[in-house]
N, C-alpha and C positions, 0 to 999 in steps of 0.2 A: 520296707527293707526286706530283700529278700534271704532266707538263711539255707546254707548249705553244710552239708556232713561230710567232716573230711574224710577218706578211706584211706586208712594207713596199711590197707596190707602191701602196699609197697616196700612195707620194713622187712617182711617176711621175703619176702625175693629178694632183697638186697642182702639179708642174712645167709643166704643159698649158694650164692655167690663165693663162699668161705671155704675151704676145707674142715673136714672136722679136726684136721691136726693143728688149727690153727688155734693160737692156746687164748685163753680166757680172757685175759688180758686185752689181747689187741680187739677180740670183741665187745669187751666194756670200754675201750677205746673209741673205737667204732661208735658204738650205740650213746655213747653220753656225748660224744664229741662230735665226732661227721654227721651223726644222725641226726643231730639238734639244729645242724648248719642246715642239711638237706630237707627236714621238717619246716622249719621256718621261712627257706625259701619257697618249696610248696605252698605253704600258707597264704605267701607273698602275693604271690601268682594268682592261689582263690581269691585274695582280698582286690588283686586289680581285675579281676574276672568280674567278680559281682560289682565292685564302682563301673567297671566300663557297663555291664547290663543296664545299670540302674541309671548309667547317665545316658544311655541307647532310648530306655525306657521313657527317658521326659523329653528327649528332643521327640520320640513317635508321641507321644502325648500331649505337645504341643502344637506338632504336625498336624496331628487332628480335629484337636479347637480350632488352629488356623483355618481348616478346610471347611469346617460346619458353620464358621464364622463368614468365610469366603461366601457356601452354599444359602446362607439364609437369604431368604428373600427380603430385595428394597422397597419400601414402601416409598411414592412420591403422592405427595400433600401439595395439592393447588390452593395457592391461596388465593383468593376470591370473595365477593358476596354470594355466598351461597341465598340460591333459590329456595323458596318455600313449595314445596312437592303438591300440600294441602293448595295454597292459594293459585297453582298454575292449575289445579284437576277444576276449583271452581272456576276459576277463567274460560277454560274450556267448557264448560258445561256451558255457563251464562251464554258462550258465543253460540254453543250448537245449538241453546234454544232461540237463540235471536233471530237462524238463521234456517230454523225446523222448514219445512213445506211450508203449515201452516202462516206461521208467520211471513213468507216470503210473498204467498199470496198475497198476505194484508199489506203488504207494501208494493205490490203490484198495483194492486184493486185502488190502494190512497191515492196514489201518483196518476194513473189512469184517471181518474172523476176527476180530479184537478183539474187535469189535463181537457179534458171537458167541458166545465166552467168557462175557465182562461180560454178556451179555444171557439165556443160562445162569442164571447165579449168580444173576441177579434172580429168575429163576423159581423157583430153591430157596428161596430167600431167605423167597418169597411162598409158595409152593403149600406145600411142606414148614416152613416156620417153623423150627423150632429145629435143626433140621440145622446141622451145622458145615460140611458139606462143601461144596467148592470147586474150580472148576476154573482151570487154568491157562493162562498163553496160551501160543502154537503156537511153536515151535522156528523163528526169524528166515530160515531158507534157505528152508523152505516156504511162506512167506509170500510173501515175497517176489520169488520166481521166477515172470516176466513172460513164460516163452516160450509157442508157442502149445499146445504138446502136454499140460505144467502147470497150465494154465487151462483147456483144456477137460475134462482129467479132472477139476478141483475141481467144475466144473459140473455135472458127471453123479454126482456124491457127495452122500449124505444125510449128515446132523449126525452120526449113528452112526456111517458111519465116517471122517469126519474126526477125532472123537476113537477111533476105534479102532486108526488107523494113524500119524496123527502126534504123532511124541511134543514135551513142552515144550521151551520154552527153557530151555536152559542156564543161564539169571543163576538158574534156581530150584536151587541145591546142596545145596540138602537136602531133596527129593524124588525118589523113582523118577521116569525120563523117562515110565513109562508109566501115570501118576496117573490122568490124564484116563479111560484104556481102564479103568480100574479102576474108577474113579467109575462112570463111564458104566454099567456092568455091576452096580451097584446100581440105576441111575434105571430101569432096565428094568423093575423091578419095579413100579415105580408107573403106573397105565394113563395116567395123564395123560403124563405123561415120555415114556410108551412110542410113544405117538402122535408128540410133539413131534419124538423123534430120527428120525423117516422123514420128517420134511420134508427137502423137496432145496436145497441148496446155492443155487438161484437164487430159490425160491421165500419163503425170507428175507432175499435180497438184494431182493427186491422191497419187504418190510417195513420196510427199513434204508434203502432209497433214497425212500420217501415223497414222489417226485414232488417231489424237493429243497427239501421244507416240516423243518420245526422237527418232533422228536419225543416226545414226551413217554410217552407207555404205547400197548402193543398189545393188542389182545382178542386172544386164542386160545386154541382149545379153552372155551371158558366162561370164560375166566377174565379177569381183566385185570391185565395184568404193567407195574407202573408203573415205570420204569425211572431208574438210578440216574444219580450225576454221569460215575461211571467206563464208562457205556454209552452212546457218541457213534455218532449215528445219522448220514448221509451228510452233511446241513446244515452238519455242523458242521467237516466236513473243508470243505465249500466255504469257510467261514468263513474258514477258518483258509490258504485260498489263493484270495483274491478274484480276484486278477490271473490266473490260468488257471481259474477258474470255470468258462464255456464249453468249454474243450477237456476239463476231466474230467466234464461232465455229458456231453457227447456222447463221449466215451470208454467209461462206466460203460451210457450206451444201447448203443453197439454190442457191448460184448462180454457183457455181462452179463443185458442183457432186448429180447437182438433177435429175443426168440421168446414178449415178450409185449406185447402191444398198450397202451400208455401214453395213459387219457383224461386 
């Protein structure tokens, strides 16, 4: 509430207005009676003075609330399953080490030796016809050891002795580990076979890698070796991992054929 002090010297000016011959009477006339009238309207007037202020006052007052109300900021709430931040940063992690260098080799290098074996067998399959014989795939630690000193001795190795030195895998339990060495030491016998196993290590890695085309049969030596379901040539490893494509073809260039010229 706000309070105001009336200033009554407007009595005094209104007293002024008299002559002095004007006799006592009419001025206590005056002052008890017209002035009581003219004070009280005065009053009147302050008192609607200050209501109109004060009711000025709550309409700006609400004006206000209303505007800071208006200006507050809206929050929107999606509602959803919210994600877990922790289990998506482990997701990630798990994948980049899945798909580190390192590791991409070892799944290079596994697919390749397979690729090896099965591509073997084809050629007995073909060149020799009714032979039973069969080789096995490589013993899973050899494969897949990605360090540097492990790959480049695979690199500087003919087909001979890959299979003269490394023995199967284990899931085979009922074969000697050293099948392959033994096989092998019949194929020598055959001049075709005998050629095949002094190729080097990278030099049918080059035949497997097909310039990351589809593969279906290789010439060599004379011959042509049409190749089976279970002899997946490098395509099919891209295949079978679209979303690092790029990082294992340029993986398989660097470590594998950075010492031969790819048109």
């Amino acid at each position: 509430m706000f309070r105001f002090k009336t200033n009554l010297s407007f009595i005094g000016t209104i007293g002024s207005s008299f002559s002095e011959d004007d006799s006592k009477d009419n001025m206590s006339l005056y002052s008890n009676s017209n002035l009581n009238i003219f004070v009280k309207s005065q009053l009147n007037i302050l008192n609607n003075n200050e209501s109109s202020l004060i009711y000025n006052n709550s309409l700006k007052t609400e004006e206000s609330e209303n505007k800071n109300l208006n200006n507050k900021p809206v929050f929107i709430t999606e509602i959803g399953k919210k994600k877990r931040g922790k289990e998506a940063k482990n997701k990630n992690k798990k994948e980049h080490r899945a798909w580190s260098r390192d590791n991409i080799i070892s799944k290079i290098q596994i697919h390749f030796l397979n690729f090896v074996i099965f591509f073997l067998n084809d050629c007995i399959h073909q060149i020799l016809k009714n032979s039973r014989m069969n080789f096995k795939k490589f013993n899973y630690k050899e494969k897949s050891n990605s360090t540097f000193e492990h790959v480049n001795m695979l690199k500087n190795l003919t087909i001979n002795e890959l299979l003269e030195f490394f023995i199967i895998s284990k899931k085979y339990t009922r074969y000697n580990e050293n099948i392959n060495k033994t096989n092998k030491e019949k194929l020598e016998q055959n001049p075709w076979f005998k050629k095949f196993l002094k190729i080097k290590y990278t030099t049918l890695f080059y035949y497997y890698f097909n310039k990351c085309q589809s593969l279906k049969e290789i010439f060599l030596f004379g011959e042509k070796i049409i190749l089976s379901k279970k002899t997946k040539p490098f395509s099919e490893l891209l295949q079978k991992n679209e979303k690092y494509k790029e990082e294992i073809i340029e993986t398989a260039k660097d470590v594998y054929l950075n010492h031969i010229i790819l048109k």
